[in-house]
ROVO-612445 format. One record per residue (C-alpha): residue in three letters; x, y, z. Coordinates in steps of 0.25 Angstrom, whole numbers, padded with zeros to 4 digits, always signed. Example, Ala and Ser with C-alpha at 12.3 -4.5 7.8 and 13.67 -1.06 7.14 Angstrom:
% residues 2
ALA+0049-0018+0031;SER+0055-0004+0029;
% end
This chain:
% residues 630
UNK+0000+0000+0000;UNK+0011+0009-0001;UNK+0014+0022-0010;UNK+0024+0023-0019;UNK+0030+0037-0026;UNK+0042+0037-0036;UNK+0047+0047-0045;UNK+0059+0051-0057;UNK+0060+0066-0057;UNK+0069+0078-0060;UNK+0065+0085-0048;UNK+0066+0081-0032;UNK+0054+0070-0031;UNK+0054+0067-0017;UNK+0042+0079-0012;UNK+0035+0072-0024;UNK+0037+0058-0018;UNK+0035+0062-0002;UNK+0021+0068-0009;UNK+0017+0056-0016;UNK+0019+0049-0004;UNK+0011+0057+0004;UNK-0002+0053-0006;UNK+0001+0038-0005;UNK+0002+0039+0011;UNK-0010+0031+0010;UNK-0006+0020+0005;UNK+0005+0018+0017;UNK+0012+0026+0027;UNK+0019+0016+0034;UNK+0032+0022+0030;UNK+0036+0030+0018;UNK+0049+0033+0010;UNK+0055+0038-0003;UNK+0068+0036-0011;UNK+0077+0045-0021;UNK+0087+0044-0030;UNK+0096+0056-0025;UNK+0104+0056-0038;UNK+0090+0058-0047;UNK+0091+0072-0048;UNK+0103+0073-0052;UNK+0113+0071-0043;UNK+0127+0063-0047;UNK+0125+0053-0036;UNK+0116+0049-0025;UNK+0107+0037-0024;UNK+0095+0033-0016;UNK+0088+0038-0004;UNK+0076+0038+0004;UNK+0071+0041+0016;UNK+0059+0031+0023;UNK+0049+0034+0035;UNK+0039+0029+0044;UNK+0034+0044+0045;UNK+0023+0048+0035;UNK+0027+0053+0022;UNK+0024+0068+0026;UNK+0038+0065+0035;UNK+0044+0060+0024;UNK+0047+0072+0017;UNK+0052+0079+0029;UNK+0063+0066+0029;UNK+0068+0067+0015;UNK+0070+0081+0015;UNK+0080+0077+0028;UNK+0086+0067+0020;UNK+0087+0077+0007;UNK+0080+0065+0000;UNK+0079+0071-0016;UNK+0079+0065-0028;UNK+0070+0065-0043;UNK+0070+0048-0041;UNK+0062+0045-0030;UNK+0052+0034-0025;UNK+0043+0035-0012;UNK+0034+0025-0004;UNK+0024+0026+0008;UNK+0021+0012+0014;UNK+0011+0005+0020;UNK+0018-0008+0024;UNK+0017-0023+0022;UNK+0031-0029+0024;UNK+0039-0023+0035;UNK+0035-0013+0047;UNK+0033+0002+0045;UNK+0047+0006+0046;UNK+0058+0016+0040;UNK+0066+0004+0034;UNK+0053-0004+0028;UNK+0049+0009+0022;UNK+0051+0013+0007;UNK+0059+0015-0002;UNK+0066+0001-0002;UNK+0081+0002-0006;UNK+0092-0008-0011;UNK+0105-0007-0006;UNK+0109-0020-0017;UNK+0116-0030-0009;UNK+0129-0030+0000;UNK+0136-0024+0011;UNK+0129-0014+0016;UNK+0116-0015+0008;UNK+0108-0013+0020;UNK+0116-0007+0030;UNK+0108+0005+0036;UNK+0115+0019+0039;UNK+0102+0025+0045;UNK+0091+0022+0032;UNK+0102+0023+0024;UNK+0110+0011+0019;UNK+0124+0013+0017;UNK+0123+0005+0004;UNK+0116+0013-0009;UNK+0105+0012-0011;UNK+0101+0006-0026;UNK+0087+0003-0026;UNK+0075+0011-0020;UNK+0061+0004-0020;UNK+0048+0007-0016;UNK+0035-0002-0017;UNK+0021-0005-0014;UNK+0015-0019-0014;UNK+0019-0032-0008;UNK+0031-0042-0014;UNK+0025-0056-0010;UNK+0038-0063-0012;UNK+0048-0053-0006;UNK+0052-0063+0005;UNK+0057-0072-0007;UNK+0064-0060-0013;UNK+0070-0055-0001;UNK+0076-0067+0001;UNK+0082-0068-0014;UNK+0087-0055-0013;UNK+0094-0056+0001;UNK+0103-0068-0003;UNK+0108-0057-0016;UNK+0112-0049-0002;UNK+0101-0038-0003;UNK+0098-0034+0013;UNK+0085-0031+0017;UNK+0082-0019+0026;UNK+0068-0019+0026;UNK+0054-0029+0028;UNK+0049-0025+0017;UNK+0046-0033+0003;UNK+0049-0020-0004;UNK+0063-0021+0000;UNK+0065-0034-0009;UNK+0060-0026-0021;UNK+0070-0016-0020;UNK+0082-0027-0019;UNK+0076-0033-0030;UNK+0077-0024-0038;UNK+0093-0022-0034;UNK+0094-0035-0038;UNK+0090-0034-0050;UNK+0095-0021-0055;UNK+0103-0020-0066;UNK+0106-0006-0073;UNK+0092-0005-0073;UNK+0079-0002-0064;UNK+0068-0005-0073;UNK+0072-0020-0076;UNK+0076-0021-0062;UNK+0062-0018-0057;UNK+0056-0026-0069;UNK+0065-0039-0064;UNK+0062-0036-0049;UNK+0048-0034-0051;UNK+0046-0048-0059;UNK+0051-0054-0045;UNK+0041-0048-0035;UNK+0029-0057-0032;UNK+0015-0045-0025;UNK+0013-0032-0027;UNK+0022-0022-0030;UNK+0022-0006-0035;UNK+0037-0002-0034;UNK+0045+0011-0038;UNK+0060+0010-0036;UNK+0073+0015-0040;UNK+0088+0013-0042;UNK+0100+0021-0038;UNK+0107+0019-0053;UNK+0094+0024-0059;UNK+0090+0039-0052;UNK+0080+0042-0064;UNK+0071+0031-0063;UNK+0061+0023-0054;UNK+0054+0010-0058;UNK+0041+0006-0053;UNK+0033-0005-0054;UNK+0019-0012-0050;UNK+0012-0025-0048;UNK+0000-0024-0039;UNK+0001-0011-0033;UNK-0001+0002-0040;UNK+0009+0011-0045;UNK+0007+0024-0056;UNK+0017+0033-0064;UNK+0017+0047-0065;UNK+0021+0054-0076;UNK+0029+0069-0071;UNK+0025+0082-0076;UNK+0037+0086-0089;UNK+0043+0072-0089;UNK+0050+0076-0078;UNK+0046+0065-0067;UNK+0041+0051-0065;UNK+0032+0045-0055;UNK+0029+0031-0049;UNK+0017+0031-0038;UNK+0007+0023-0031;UNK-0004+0031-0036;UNK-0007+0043-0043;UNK-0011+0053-0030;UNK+0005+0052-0026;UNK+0008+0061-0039;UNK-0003+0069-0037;UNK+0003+0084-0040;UNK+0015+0076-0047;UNK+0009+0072-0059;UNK-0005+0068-0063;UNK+0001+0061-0075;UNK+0001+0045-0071;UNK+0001+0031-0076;UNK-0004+0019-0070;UNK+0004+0008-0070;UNK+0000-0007-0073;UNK+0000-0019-0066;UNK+0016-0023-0069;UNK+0021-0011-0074;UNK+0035-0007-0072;UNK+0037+0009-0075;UNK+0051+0016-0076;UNK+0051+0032-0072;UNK+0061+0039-0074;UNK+0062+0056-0078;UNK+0049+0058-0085;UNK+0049+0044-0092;UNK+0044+0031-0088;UNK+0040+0017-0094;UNK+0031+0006-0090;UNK+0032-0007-0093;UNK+0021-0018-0089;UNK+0023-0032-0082;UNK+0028-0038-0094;UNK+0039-0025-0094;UNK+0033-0020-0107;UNK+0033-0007-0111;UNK+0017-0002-0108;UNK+0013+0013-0109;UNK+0004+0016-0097;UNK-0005+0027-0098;UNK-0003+0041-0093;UNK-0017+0046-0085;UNK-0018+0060-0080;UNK-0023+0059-0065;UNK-0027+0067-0053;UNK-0022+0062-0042;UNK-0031+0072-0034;UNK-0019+0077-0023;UNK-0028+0086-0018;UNK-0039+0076-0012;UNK-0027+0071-0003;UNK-0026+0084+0004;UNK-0032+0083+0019;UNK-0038+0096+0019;UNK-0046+0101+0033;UNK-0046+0086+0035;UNK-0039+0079+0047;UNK-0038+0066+0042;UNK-0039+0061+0026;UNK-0050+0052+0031;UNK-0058+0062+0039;UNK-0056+0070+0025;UNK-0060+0057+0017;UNK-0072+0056+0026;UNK-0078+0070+0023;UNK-0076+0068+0008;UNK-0087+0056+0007;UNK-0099+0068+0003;UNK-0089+0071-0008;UNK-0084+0059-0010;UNK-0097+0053-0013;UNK-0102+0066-0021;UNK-0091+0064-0030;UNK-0093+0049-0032;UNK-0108+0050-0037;UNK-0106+0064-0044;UNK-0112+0063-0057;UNK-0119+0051-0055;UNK-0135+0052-0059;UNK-0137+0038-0062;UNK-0134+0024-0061;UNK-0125+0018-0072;UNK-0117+0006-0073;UNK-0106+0016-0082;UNK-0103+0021-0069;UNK-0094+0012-0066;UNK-0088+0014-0081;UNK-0090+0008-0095;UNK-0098-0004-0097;UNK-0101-0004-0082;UNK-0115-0008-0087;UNK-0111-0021-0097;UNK-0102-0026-0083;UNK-0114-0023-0072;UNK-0124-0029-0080;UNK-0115-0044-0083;UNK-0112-0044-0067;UNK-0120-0053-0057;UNK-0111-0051-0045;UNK-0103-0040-0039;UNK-0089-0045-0033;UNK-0083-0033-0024;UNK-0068-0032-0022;UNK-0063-0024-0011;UNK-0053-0021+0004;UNK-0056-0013+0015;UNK-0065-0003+0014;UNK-0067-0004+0001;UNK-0073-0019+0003;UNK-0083-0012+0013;UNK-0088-0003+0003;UNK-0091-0015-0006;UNK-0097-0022+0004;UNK-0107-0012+0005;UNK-0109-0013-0010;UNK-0113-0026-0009;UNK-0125-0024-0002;UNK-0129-0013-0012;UNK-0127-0022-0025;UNK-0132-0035-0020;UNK-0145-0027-0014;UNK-0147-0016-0026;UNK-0141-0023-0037;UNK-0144-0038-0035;UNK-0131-0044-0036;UNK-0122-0052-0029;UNK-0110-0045-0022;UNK-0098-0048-0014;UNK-0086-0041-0007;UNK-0074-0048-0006;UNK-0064-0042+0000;UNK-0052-0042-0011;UNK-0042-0047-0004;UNK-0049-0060+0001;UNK-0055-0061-0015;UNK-0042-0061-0021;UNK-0038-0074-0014;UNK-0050-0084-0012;UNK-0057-0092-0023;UNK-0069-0085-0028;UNK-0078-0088-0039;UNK-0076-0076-0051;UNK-0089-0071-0057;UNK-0086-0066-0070;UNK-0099-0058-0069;UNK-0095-0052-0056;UNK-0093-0037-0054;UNK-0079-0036-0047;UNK-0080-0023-0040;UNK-0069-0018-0034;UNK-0067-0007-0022;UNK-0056+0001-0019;UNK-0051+0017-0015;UNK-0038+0015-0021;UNK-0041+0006-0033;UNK-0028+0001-0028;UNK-0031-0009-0019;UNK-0023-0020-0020;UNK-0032-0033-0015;UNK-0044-0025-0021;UNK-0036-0025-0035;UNK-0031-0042-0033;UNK-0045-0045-0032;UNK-0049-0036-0043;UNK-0041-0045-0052;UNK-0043-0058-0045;UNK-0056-0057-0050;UNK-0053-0051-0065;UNK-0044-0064-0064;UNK-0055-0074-0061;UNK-0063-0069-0073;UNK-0070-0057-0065;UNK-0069-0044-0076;UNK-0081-0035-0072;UNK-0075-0026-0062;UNK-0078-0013-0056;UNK-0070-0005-0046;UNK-0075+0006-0035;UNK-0063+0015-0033;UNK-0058+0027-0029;UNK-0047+0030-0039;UNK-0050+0030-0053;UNK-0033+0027-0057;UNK-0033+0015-0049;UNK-0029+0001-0052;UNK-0044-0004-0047;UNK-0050+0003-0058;UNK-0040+0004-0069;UNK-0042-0012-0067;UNK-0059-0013-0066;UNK-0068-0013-0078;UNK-0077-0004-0071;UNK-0075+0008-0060;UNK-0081+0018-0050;UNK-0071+0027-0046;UNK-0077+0035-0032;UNK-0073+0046-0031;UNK-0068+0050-0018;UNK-0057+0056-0019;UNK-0042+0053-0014;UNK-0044+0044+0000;UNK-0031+0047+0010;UNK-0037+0043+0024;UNK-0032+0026+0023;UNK-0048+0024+0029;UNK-0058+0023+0018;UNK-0069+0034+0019;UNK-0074+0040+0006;UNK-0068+0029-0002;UNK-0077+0020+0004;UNK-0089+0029+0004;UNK-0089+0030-0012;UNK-0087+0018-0014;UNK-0100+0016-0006;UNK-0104+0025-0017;UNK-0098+0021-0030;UNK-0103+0004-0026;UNK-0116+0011-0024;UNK-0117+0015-0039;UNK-0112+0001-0041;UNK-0122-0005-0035;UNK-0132+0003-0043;UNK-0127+0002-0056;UNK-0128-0014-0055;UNK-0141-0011-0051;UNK-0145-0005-0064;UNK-0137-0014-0072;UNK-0146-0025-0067;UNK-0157-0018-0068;UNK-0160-0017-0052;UNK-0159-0003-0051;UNK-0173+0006-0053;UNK-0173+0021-0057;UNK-0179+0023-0044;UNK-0168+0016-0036;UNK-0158+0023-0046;UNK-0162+0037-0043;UNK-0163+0035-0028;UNK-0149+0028-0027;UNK-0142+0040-0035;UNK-0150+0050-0025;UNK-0147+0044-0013;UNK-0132+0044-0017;UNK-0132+0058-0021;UNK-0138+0060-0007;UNK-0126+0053-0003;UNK-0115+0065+0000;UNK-0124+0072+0008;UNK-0127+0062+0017;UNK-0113+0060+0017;UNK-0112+0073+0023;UNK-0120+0073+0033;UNK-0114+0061+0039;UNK-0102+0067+0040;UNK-0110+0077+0048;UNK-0108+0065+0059;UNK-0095+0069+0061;UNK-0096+0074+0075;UNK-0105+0063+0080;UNK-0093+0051+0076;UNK-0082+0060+0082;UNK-0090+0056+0096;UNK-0091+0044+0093;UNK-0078+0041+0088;UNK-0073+0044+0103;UNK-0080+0033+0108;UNK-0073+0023+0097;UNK-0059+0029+0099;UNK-0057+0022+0113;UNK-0062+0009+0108;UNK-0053-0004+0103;UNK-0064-0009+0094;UNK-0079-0006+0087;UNK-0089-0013+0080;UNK-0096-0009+0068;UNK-0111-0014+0065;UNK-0119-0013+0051;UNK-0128-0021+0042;UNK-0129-0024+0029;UNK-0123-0011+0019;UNK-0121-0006+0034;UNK-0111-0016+0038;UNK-0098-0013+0029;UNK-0099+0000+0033;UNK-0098-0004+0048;UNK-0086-0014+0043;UNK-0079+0000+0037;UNK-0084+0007+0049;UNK-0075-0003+0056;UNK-0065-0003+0046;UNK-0062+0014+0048;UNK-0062+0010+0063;UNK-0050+0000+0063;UNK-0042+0008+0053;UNK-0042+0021+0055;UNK-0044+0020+0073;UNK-0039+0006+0074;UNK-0051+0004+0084;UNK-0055-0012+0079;UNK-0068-0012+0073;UNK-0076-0024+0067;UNK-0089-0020+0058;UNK-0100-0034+0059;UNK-0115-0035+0053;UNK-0122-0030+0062;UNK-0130-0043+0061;UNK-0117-0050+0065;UNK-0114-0045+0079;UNK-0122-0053+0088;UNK-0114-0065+0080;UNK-0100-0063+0085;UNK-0095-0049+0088;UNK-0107-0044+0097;UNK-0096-0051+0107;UNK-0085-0038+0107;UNK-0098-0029+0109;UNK-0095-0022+0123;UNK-0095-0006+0128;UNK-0080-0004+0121;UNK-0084-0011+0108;UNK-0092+0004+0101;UNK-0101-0004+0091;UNK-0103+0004+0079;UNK-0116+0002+0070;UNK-0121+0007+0057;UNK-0136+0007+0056;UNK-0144+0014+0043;UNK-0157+0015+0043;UNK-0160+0004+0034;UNK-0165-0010+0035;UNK-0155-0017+0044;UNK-0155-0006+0054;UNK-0166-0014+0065;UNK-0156-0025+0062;UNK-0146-0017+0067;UNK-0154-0011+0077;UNK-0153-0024+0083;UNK-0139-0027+0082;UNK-0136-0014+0089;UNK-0144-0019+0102;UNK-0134-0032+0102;UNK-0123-0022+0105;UNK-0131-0013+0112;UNK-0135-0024+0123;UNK-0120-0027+0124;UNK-0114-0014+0128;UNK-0111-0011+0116;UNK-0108+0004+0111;UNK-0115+0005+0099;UNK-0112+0017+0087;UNK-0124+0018+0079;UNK-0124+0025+0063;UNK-0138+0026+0060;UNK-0146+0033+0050;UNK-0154+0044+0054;UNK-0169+0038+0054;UNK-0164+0024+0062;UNK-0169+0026+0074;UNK-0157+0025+0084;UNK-0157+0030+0099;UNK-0146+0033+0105;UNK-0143+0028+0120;UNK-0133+0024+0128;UNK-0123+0014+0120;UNK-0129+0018+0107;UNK-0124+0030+0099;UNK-0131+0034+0085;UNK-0126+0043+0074;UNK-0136+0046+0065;UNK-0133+0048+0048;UNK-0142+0061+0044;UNK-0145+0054+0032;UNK-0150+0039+0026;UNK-0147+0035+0012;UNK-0153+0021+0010;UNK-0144+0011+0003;UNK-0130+0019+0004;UNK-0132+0023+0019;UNK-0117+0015+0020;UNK-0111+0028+0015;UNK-0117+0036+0024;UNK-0114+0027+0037;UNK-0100+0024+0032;UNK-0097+0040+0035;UNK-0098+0038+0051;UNK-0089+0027+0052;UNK-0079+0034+0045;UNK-0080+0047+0054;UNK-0081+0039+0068;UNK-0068+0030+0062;UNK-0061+0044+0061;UNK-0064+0050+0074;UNK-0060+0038+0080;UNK-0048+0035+0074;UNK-0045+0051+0079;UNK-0046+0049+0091;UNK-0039+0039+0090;UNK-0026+0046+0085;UNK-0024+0037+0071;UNK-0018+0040+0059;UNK-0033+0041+0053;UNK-0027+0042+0038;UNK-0017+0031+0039;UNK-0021+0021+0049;UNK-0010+0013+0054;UNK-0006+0000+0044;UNK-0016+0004+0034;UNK-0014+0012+0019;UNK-0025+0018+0011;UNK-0022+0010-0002;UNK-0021-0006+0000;UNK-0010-0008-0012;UNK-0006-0021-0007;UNK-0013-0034-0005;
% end
């Protein structure tokens, strides 16, 4: 899950890579780094240098200018990490010292041996232990726990005058996922990068002056808005204002050269205190500006020949992780009970590897913010492998690999998403499987004028409401202080209810680390009624809709208990407050897409407490906003 900046320029490239850096912060902040060639702007001699931190990249600036770290060759990581504790010499750039005395002999951070080769990567090599080993009897020293480091020495190994068939031959041995930028002390106008399972884009520098490798496009924004997207196996040379690309069988390809916004500015923070506080207040908008322009129901919303695909599919497959799979669990209620068809939700990384039974006339939806997420994108072609081509992706980023690979799309259209904590991603997602849901209604023929017009008003009512939810705030702030001293919750719902309790639980645990569980409400007296007790605060979500006396009932059981209960309620349910039993009231009810409406309150009173509390509300501890490894 980690972020990757690389750069060929005439000019000092550091304050560009720092800043780039900064923009991928979300997908890892265990630790962060960047590399030079010294000599790349035109000095005689010099050779590599970095400088690494456990700090957060806005410290990482104020250390290079210490170090007097400049050159136009440059490569930069932030990392989330998987192999080897969050520390200074786990953290990337990866060097190679070659092999000998002295190779890793530490003066400070500093070998005393040159450095030859400097690496960066994001991904997970399977067979790095068996490399490691190879490359340890050809005398290379490890100083790290990391799989990255055996790339780097490969590499080495293999050099031989030059970088681009080094990589080419290293890369043919590495066995996962890899995007990789690296550079070599004999080479200082040039960086190779290369992918295979985890994303990586070219940028093309203003006056053929400079050359850009990164994770995605938002780390250029300001930089260049002229990018390429490279392919599955590409290996791409950058040097001064040049580059070429070769694919997975190292032929020469031509990529193609989009003009994209990378939208710096909807990273800025603003008034706000937190990017998910921010995110959170955005949802009216957010949802606004997913529907704008909508005044019917077509299938064509979800892209050419939508209508020939919806109309040959008799069963809806949904393909998603985290909070992304809540949302189509949700969906699922809406397309089996509006549409009449079959649906399941599989949570992608558990599809990928068990035997299923492939439906070729199964709609493969898959959901994701980034369009990058990795088990979401093995499962999407696990099923294209078994046969499965009719697919359809719900996503926030119209350049990602999720719907560059689908036949049909929805980009929502909320805007850049900082805050790790899924809020308005999650909340138009809701909205954009909605549409879905209709549009295969229509296609079969299930969907009446009458219903038709009062869905797309009822969605249109939808910001509003929105709005004056967010009104609540006050409310979830007091009660947040009781959740702040608690070591664990329990969220109740029923039927589209009940994933909303499950990411109620989900906001809880990640951003607060309070524990939380999210049942059935239907389920407690059937196990977990036995961890009710006064320091246990229940949580319930209770519309006004056909389950609520159903609900009613499963409030007494904790009631009866001692338990505390938290009650989200519609404005016309009828609750009473009393003692042990707290109610908060939505100004508003909107029929069929009220698990929009209530997933607003949970996200306020998961903030407050997480406040209280004293996290890091943006970047929880051990967690990044986009999952790039499986």
């Amino acid at each position: 899950m980690c972020g990757i900046v690389g750069a060929v320029s005439t000019r000092n490239i550091v304050p560009i890579l720092v800043q780039g850096l900064q923009r991928l912060e979300y997908r890892g902040y265990d630790s962060c780094g960047v590399a030079v060639h010294s000599a790349s702007l035109g000095a005689k001699q010099g050779g590599l240098q970095r400088a690494r931190s456990t700090a957060r990249v806005s410290e990482l600036m104020d250390q290079v200018k210490a170090d007097h770290i400049e050159g136009g060759t440059g490569i930069a990581h932030t990392r989330w990490a998987t192999h080897g504790a969050p520390a200074v010499h786990n953290a990337h750039p990866h060097f190679s010292h070659g092999t000998g005395a002295g190779a890793g002999v530490y003066t400070g951070d500093v070998p005393n041996k040159v450095g030859r080769v400097a690496l960066v990567h994001n991904g997970i090599i399977e067979n790095h232990d068996e490399l490691r080993a190879a490359l340890q009897a050809k005398g290379y020293e490890f100083l790290s726990q990391t799989d990255t480091e055996v790339i780097a020495h490969l590499v080495d190994s293999l050099y031989n005058g030059d970088l681009f068939e080094a990589v080419k031959a290293a890369i043919v041995q590495l066995h996962g996922a890899y995007a990789i930028a690296v550079f070599h002390k004999d080479e200082p106008h040039r960086v190779i990068g290369a992918r295979a399972g985890s994303p990586l884009i070219l940028g093309v520098g203003k006056e053929h002056s400079e050359t850009f490798l990164a994770s995605d496009a938002m780390a250029l924004a300001g930089v260049t808005d002229q990018i390429v997207y490279l392919e599955e196996g590409d290996v791409v040379d950058i040097q001064i204002g040049k580059y070429w690309v070769q694919d997975r069988s190292h032929k020469a390809v031509t990529r193609e050269v989009k003009t994209v916004q990378a939208h710096s500015g909807a990273a800025e923070l603003g008034l706000y205190r937190h990017y998910m506080q921010k995110e959170i207040f955005e949802q009216p908008r957010a949802i606004a500006d997913t529907l704008e322009g909508i005044e019917g129901i077509t299938p064509e919303l979800f892209g050419d020949g939508a209508y020939s695909v919806f109309k040959a599919v008799d069963n809806v497959l949904i393909l998603a992780c985290g909070t992304s799979y809540y949302s189509g669990c949700v969906a699922k209620y809406w397309i089996e009970a509006i549409a009449k068809i079959p649906c399941q939700v599989e949570i992608a990384s558990e599809y990928r590897y068990r035997e299923s039974v492939p439906n070729p006339n199964s709609l493969v939806v898959t959901i994701s913010q980034s369009g990058e997420t990795a088990d979401t994108l093995a499962a999407l072609r696990h099923a294209q492998g078994l046969g499965m081509d009719k697919t359809l992706t719900i996503c926030n980023v119209s350049t990602s690999a999720m719907v560059r690979e689908c036949k049909l799309a929805y980009v929502t259209r909320a805007g850049a998403e900082i805050g790790v904590a899924s809020t308005k991603a999650f909340t138009t997602q809701l909205a954009g499987l909605f549409l879905l849901t209709l549009a295969l209604a229509q296609t079969k023929g299930r969907l009446s004028d009458e219903e038709e017009a009062k869905h797309i008003k009822d969605m249109r009512h939808l910001p509003a409401a929105l709005q004056a939810v967010l009104a609540l705030e006050p409310q979830l702030i007091a009660w947040s202080q009781d959740f702040a001293s608690k070591e664990n919750a329990l969220f109740l719902g029923r039927g589209t209810h009940y994933p909303i309790a499950l990411e109620g639980a989900l906001k809880l645990k990640e951003i607060s680390y309070i524990h939380a569980e999210a049942y059935p409400a239907g389920e407690l007296k059937h196990g977990p009624l036995a961890l009710v007790d006064s320091s246990m605060p229940v949580v319930v979500i209770a519309p006004n809709d056909d389950l609520l006396e159903k609900v009613k009932s499963n409030m007494q059981e904790v009631h009866a208990r001692g338990g505390e209960l938290f009650v989200f309620a519609d404005a016309d349910s009828h609750f009473v407050e009393s003692a042990g039993v707290h109610v908060i009231r939505t100004p508003r009810h909107v029929g069929l897409l009220s698990p929009i409406l209530h997933t607003i309150p949970v996200q306020i009173l998961a903030y407050h407490a997480a406040l209280l509390k004293g996290t890091d509300v943006d970047k929880p501890r051990n967690l990044a906003k986009s999952v790039t490894v499986e």
